[in-house]
N, C-alpha and C positions, 0 to 999 in steps of 0.2 A: 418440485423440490420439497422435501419433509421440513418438518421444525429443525429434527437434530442435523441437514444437510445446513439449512437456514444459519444458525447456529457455528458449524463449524467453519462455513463463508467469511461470518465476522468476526471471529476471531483469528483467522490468516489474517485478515485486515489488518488488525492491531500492530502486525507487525509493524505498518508504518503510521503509526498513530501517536500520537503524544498522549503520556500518561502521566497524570500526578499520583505519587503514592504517600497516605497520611503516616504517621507515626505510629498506632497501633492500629491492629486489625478490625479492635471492640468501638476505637470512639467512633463518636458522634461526625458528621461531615462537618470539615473548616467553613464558617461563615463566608459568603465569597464575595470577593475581594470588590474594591470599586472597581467601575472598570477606567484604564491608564486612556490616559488622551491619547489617541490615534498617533504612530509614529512611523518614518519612512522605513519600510521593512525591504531588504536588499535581497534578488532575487536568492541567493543562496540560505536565506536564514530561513526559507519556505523547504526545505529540507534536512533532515535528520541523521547524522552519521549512523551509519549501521551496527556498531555500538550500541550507540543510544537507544535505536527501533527494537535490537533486542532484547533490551535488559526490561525497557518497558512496557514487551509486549509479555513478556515472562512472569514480571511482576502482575500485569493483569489475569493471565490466563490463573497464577495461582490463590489470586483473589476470588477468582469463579469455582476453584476447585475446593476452597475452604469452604464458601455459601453452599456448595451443593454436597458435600462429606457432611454439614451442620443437618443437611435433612436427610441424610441416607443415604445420600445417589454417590456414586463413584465419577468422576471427570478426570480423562485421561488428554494431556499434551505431553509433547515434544519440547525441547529446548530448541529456543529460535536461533539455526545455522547463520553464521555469519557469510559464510562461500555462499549461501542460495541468497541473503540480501543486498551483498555485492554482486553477484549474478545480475539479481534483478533491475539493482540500478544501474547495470552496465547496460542491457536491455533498454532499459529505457530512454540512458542517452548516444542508442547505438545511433538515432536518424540525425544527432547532430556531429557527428563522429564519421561520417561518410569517405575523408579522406584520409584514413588511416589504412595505409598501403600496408601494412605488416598484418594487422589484421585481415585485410582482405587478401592477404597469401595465405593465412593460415586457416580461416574459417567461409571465405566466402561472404555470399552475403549472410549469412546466421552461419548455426549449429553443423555440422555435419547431419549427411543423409545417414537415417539409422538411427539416430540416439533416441534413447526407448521417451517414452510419455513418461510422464511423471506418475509415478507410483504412488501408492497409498500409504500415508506414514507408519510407523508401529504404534502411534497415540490412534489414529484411525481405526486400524484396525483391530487394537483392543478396544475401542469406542464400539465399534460394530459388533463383538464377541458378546461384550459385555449387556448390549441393548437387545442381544440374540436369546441372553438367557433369562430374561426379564419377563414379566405376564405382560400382556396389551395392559392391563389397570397402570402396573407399576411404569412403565414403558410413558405411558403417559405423562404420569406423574413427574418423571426424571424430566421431559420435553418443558412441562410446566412449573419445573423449578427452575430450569436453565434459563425461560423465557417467558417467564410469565402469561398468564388467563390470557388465553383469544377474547379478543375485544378490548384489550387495556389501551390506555389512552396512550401514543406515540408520537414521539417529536419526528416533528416535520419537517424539514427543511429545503427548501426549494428554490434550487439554485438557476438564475437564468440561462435560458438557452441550453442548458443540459439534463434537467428533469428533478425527482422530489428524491431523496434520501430520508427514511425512514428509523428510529431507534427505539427499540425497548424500552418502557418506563421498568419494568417491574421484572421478576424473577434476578435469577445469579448473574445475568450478563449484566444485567443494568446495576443492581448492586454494587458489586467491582466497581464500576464506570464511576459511580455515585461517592465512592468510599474515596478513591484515586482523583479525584478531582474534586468533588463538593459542588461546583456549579459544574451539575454535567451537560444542563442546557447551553448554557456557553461556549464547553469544547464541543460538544457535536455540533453544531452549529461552525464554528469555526474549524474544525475540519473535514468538514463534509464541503465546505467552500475550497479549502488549499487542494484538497485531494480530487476537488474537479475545477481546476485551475487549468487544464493543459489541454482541455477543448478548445476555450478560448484563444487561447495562448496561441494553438498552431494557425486557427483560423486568421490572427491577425498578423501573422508573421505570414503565411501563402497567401495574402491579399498585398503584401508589400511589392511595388518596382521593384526594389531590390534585388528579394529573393529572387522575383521572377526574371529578372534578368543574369542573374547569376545559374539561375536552370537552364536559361536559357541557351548563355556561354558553355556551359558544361556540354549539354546536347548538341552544340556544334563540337565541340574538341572529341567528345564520343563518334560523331557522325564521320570527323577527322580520321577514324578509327577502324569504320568499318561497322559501325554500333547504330543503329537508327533509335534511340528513344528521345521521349523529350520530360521525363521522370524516373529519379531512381525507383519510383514502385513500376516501372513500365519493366525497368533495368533487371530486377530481382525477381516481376513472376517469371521471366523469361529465363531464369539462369536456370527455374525450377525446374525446367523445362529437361534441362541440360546435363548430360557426364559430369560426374564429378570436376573432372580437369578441367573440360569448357566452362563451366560454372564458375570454378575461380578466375579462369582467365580473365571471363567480364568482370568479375566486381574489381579483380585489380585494373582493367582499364580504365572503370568509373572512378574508384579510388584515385588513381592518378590524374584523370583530367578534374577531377574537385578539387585536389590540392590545386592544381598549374592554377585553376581559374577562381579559386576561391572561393567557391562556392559553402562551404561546409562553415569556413570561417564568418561567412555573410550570416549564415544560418544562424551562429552561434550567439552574433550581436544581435541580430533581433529578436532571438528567443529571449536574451537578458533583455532585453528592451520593451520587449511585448510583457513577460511576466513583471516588472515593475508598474507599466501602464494596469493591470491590474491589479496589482497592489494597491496601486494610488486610486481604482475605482470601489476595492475591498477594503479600505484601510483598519476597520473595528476586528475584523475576521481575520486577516494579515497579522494584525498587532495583540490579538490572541494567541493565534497561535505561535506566535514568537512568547510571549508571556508564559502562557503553558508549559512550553520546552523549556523553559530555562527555568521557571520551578519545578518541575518535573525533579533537574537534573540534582538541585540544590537537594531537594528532598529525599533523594534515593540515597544521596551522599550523605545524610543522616540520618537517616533512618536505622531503629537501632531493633524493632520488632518486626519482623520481615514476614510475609507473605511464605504459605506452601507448609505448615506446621501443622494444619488441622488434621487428624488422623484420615486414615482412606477407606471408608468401608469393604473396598474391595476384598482387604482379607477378614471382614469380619461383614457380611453381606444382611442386607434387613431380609428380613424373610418379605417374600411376594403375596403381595393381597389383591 
């Protein structure tokens, strides 16, 4: 993976990121704040309306695109679609959704066969035009203004059991970061924790009696059926397998016996129950990023010099050295 792939990784990210954005573009970062005594953070406020993921992932991206116009370079995004981050958080909680009998008429277990891959945005692709007609000097240069010197010092963060997350100190991505929050050690830290939250999360919810007797239950009322699994992932590669029409058939059989036996709804409480238990083992990182979002929102609401004004060298290009 190149810098400028690196790069455009983390900034999709953002989209589900919590952003603080300051009041002008030129000051100084806000001193930052004490930090609040740890408080009980309820699974749901560890997520972000999609609203919200947009506007602040917008406001970022055009924070990177000012720092990088201020040295020459041009930085091309998209506006963050609201239909793709409702998509995604649909995705997301499609495994606790499992008895939704209308959807499994209409879609099966996922997408229809056919729907193309995800394409390459029009910010991409003029990102690539643009990097195409650039020298390897200058080419560089753009990679090193986006992301600063190889070798800069990088926040670490090393979450148990799921591995190290890594951040830019220096260049335009960190800047942004820097400008939009002021303690950027803080939020990367606390959302590098929330947004690897759901490792754990599932591990301790499929280690429950509960669950597992509620799989259990389901996989006899399937068996009831005609259906031998004793997992919806057993359930789904198998539909892959299958015609379109077979394919639905099973998911709405599995659908229907998760409702009869509840299994989906078992699911549901101990996902709220597990992600809480983490909360309460997270509680400084939880209670950030609850903090974060809700100045975020405060801030963007007043905020009276906005992001995305710096001119675009695009129609007025530095010559290449």
């Amino acid at each position: 993976m190149t810098r400028s792939d690196t790069a455009r990784a983390l900034i999709r990210l953002l989209a589900a990121a919590p952003l603080v954005l300051t009041a002008s573009a030129c000051s100084s970062p806000p001193a930052p704040a004490p930090p609040p005594v740890p408080a009980a953070v309820q699974p749901g406020a560890l997520d972000l309306p999609a609203e919200t993921r947009a506007l602040l992932a917008d406001a970022e991206r055009a924070l990177v695109r000012e720092c990088m116009a201020r040295q020459g370079f041009s930085f091309f995004y998209d506006s963050t679609g609201l239909a793709e981050l409702r998509a995604e958080a649909a995705a997301t909680n499609r495994e606790l959704t499992l008895d939704d009998v209308p959807r499994a008429r209409r879609e099966g277990f996922g997408p229809a066969p056919g729907v193309p891959a995800r394409s390459s945005s029009r910010a991409e692709r003029q990102e690539q035009a643009y990097l195409a007609g650039l020298s390897p000097q200058r080419r560089n240069a753009w990679e090193k203004a986006l992301m600063g010197q190889p070798g800069q010092r990088r926040i670490k963060v090393s979450v148990p059991g799921v591995g190290t997350m890594e951040h830019p100190t220096a260049g335009c991505f960190a800047e942004a970061r820097i400008r939009l929050f002021g303690d950027y050690e803080r939020w990367a830290r606390a959302d590098t924790f929330v947004n690897a939250r759901f490792r754990p999360v599932d591990e301790e919810v499929e280690k429950s009696p509960d669950y597992k007797e509620a799989t259990a239950r389901w996989s006899t009322c399937l068996g009831a059926r005609g259906h031998h699994f004793t997992t919806p992932d057993q359930a789904r590669a198998r539909a892959s397998t299958l015609p379109r029409d077979q394919a639905i058939s099973l998911a709405v059989a599995t659908a229907e016996c998760d409702r009869q036996v509840g299994r989906s709804k078992t699911h549901r409480s101990l996902y709220e129950q597990a992600t809480r238990h983490w909360a309460d083992r997270h509680p400084t990182e939880a209670a950030d990023f609850r903090r974060l979002n809700t100045e975020a929102a405060a801030r963007l609401t007043t905020t009276t010099t906005a992001p995305g004004h710096a001119p675009d060298p695009a129609t007025t290009p530095a010559p290449d050295s």
